[in-house]
C-alpha positions as CSV (number, residue, x, y, z in Angstrom):
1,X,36.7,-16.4,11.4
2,X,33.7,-16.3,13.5
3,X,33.6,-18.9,16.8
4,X,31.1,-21.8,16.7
5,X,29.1,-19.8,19.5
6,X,29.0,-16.8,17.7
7,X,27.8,-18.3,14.2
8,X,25.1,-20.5,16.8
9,X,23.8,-16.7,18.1
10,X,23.8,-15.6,14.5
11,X,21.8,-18.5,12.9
12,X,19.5,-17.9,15.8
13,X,18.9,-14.4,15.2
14,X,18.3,-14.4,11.8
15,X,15.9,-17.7,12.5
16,X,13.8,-15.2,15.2
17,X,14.1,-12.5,12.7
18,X,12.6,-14.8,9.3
19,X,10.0,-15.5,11.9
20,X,8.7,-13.1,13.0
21,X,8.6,-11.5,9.2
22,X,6.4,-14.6,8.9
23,X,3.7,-13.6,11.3
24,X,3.7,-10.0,10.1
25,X,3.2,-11.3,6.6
26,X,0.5,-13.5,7.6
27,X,-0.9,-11.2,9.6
28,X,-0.6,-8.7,6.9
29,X,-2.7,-11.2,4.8
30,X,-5.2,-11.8,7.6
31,X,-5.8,-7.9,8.4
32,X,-6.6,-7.1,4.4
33,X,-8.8,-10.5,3.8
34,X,-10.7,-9.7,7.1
35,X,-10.1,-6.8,8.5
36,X,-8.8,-6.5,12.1
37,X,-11.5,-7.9,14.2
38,X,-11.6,-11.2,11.2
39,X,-8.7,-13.1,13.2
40,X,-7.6,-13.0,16.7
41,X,-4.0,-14.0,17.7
42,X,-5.4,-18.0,17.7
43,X,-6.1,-17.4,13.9
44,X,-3.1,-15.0,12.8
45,X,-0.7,-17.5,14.7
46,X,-1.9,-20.6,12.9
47,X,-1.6,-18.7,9.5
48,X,1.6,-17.9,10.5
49,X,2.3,-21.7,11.1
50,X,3.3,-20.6,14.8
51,X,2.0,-21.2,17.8
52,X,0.3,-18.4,19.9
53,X,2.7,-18.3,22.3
54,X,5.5,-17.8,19.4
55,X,3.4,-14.8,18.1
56,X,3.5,-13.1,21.9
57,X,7.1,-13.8,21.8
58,X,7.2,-11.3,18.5
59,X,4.3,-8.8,19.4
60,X,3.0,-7.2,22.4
61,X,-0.5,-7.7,21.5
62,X,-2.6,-7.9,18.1
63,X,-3.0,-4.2,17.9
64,X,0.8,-4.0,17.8
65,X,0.6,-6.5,14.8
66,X,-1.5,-4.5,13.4
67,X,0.5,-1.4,13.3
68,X,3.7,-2.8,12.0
69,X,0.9,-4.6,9.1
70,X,0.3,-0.8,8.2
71,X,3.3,0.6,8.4
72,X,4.8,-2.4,6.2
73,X,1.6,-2.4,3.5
74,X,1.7,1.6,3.1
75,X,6.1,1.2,2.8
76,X,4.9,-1.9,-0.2
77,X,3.6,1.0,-2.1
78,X,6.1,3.2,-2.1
79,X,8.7,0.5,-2.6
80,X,6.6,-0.1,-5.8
81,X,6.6,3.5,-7.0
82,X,10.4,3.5,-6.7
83,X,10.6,0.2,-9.0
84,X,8.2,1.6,-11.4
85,X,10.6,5.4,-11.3
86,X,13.8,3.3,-11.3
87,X,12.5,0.9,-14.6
88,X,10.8,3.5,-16.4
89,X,11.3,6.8,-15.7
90,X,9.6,8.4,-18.7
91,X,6.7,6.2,-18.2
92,X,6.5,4.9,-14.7
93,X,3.2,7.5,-13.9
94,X,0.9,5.6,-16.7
95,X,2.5,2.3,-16.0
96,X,1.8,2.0,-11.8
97,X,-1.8,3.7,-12.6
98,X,-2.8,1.0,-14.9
99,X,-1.3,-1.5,-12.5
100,X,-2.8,-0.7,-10.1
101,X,-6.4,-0.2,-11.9
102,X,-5.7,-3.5,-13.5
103,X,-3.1,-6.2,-11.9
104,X,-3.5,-5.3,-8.1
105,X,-7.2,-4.4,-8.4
106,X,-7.9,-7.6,-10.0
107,X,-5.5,-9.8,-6.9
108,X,-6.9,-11.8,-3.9
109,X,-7.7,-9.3,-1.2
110,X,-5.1,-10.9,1.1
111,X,-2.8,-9.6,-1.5
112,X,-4.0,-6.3,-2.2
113,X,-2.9,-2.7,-1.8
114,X,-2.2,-1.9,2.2
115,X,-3.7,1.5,1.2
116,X,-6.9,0.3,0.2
117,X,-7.2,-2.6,2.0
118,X,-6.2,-0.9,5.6
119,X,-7.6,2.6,5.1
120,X,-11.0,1.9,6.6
121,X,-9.6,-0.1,9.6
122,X,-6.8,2.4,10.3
123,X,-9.8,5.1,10.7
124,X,-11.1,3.1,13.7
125,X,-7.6,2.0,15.2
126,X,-5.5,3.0,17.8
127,X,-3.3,6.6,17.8
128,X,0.0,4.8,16.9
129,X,-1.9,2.5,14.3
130,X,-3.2,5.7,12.4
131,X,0.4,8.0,13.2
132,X,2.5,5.0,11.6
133,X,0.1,4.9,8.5
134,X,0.3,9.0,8.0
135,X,3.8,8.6,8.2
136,X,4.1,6.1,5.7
137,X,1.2,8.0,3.4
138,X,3.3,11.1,3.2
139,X,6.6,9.2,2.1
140,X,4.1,7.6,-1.0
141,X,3.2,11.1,-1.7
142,X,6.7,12.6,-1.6
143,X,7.9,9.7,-3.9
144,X,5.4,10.4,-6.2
145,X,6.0,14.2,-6.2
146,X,9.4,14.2,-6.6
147,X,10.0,11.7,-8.7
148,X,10.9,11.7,-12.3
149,X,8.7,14.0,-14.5
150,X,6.7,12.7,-17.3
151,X,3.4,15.1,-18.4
152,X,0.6,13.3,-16.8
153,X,2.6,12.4,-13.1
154,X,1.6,14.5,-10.3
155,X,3.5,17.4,-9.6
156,X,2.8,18.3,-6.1
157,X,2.2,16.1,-2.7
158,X,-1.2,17.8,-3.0
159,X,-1.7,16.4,-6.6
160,X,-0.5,12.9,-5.5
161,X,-3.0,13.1,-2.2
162,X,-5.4,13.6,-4.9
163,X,-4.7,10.6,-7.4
164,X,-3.9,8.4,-4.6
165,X,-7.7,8.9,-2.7
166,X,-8.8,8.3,-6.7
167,X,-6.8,5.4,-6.9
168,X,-7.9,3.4,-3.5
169,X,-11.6,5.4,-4.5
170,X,-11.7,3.7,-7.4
171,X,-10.4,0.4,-6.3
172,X,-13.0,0.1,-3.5
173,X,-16.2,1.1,-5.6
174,X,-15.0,-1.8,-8.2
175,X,-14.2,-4.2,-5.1
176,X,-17.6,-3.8,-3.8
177,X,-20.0,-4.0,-7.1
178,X,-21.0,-7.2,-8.5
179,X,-21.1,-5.8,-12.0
180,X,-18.0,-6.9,-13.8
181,X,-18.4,-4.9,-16.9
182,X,-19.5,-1.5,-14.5
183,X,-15.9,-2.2,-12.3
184,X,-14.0,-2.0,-15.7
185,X,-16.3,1.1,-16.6
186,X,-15.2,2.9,-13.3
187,X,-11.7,1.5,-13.3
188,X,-11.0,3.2,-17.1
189,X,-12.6,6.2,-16.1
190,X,-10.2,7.2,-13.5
191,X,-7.7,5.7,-15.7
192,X,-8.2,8.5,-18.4
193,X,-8.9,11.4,-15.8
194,X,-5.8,10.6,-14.0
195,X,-3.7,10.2,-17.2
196,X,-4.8,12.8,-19.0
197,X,-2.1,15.6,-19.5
198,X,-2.9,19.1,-18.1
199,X,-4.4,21.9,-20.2
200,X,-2.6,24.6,-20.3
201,X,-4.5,27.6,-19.6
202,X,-6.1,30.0,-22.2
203,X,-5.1,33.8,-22.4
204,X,-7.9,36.2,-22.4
205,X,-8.3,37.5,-25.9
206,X,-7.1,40.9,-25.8
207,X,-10.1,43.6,-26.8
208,X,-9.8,45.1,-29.6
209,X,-10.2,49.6,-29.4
């Protein structure tokens, strides 16, 4: 049985620990809404419900926010790809495409894909911001390559580099129109390209003589 000082330390631990998970999350939020010059540590703490000072006691700086925001968004995605391979294995290709053409593309920005959302800002971070989201992209794409193997999923990291760039492609083109019926046009384009089964390739007829 555990002394009253030691349950004390571990109450507070797992107190610092649910807060700080708070300010990540928030700044999570804050980072996709606005990118990472739309809040400053002021703004990211008081979304956080903390006070500035608490968020210094957590992170080093707001660039250091930042990175562990990446890191976390990009891990989201492959978290989801496992739930979608775990719940349905024959199927779970078609079903994460069309969520994410449909459900996620359609969410509140705050809430959107890390890949997506962060890409752009990643591309004109820091070194460790940009080596913790390649780390993080290569897992997704492992995932995806090795996971179960229905007829339309990606077989290679290669092939799952390539739906992945269509997939955030496609997500920011329909993000940025203010045509709702060309978004849906562009979303169930890539939808049927990246669905579509391969064709297997045709022999050369064989001359006759």
């Amino acid at each position: 049985m555990n002394s009253p000082q030691v349950e004390t330390f571990m109450a507070r631990s797992e107190q610092k620990r649910e807060t700080r998970q708070r300010i990540l999350d928030a700044a999570a939020r804050g980072f996709r809404k606005g990118g990472f010059g739309g809040l400053g540590v002021d703004g990211l703490a008081r979304e956080a419900g903390v006070t500035s000072g608490a968020f210094y006691v957590h992170f080093k700086s707001k660039s250091d926010a930042f990175r562990e925001s990446v890191a976390q968004g990009v891990a989201d995605v492959e978290r989801g790809v496992r739930q979608f391979q775990t719940t349905s294995p024959k199927t779970w290709w078609s079903e994460f495409v069309r969520f994410y053409l449909g459900t996620k593309r359609k969410c509140d920005l705050a809430e959107s894909c890390g890949l997506q959302s962060l890409a752009s800002e990643v591309a004109r971070a820091d070194a460790a911001s940009r080596k913790a989201f390649t780390a993080e992209l290569m897992k997704v794409a492992q995932v995806i390559a090795e996971g179960p193997r229905p007829s339309d999923a990606p077989a290679t990291t290669e092939d799952a580099y390539i739906a992945l760039s269509t997939l955030i492609g496609t997500v920011t083109l329909t993000r940025a129109v203010d045509d709702a019926s060309l978004a849906n046009r562009i979303a169930a384009a890539t939808e049927a390209a990246l669905l579509s089964e391969p064709q297997t390739p045709k022999r050369p007829k064989k001359s006759k003589g």
